[in-house]
C-alpha positions, 0 to 999 in steps of 0.5 A: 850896451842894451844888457841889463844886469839881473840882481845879485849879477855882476860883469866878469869880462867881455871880448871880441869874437870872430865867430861862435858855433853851435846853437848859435851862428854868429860872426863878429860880435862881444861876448859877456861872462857875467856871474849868471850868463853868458850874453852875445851882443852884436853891433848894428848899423850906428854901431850900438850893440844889441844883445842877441843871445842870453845863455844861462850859466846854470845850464853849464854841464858840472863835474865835480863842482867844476863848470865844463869848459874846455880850451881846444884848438879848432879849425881857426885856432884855439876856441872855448867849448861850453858844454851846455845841457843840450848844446854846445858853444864854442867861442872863437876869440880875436888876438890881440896885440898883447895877447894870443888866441890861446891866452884869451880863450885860457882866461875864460876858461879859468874864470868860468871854472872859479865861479861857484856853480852852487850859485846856479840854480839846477845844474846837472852833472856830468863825467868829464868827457874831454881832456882840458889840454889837448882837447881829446875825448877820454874814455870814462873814469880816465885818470890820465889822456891817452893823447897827451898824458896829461893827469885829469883834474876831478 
């Protein structure tokens, strides 16, 4: 791995993907959270992993000190959706034996939503557009989704 961690950066978790949409088109690869960025690697023809994408986590879209990242099911199954300032990403992770899709893609959601946003340098807020368990957009000031009944977290 040719990433080097900033200062004050540390490595939350990596994956395999299969594939990531939006801004980026990018088929089989890693995928790191660190405390400051999300990073995409992809491997090259020795097998060495070059980075090829570095997305700042102060670009993360923040409702109420909360990074939004939804889990939502895609045409391949579960995916992750970082809804940036101008884009969004949307990760498709592979399963593994000891863990779904859908396990995976909650792991990193969670951990996006424990970090502390006030750690990122000029994050915007944003009302929450899609609701965190079925994926469905809300209309605005929804305290509940129409789709599942599920209760908004603010």
């Amino acid at each position: 791995m040719n990433y080097v961690l900033g200062p004050n950066e540390g490595i939350i978790m990596k994956d395999e993907f299969s594939y990531v949409m939006g801004g980026l088109e990018l088929e089989e690869g890693n995928v790191l959270l660190t405390t400051q960025n999300l990073v995409f690697f992809q491997l090259d023809d020795d097998d060495d992993e070059n980075v090829v994408a570095t997305i700042p986590l102060r670009d993360l879209n923040v409702h109420q000190g909360v990074p939004q990242v939804l889990v939502s099911n895609g045409i391949e199954g579960p995916q992750v959706e970082f809804f940036f300032k101008d884009s969004t990403i949307s990760i498709v992770f592979y399963a593994f034996r000891t863990k779904t899709q859908n396990e995976i893609c909650e792991k990193w959601s969670e951990a996006v939503k424990a970090l502390d946003p006030n750690g990122f340098d000029g994050i915007q807020t944003l009302p929450i557009r899609f609701c965190c368990y079925c994926g469905k957009e809300l209309p605005e000031g929804a305290n509940f989704c129409l789709q599942c009944g599920s209760r908004i977290r603010r």
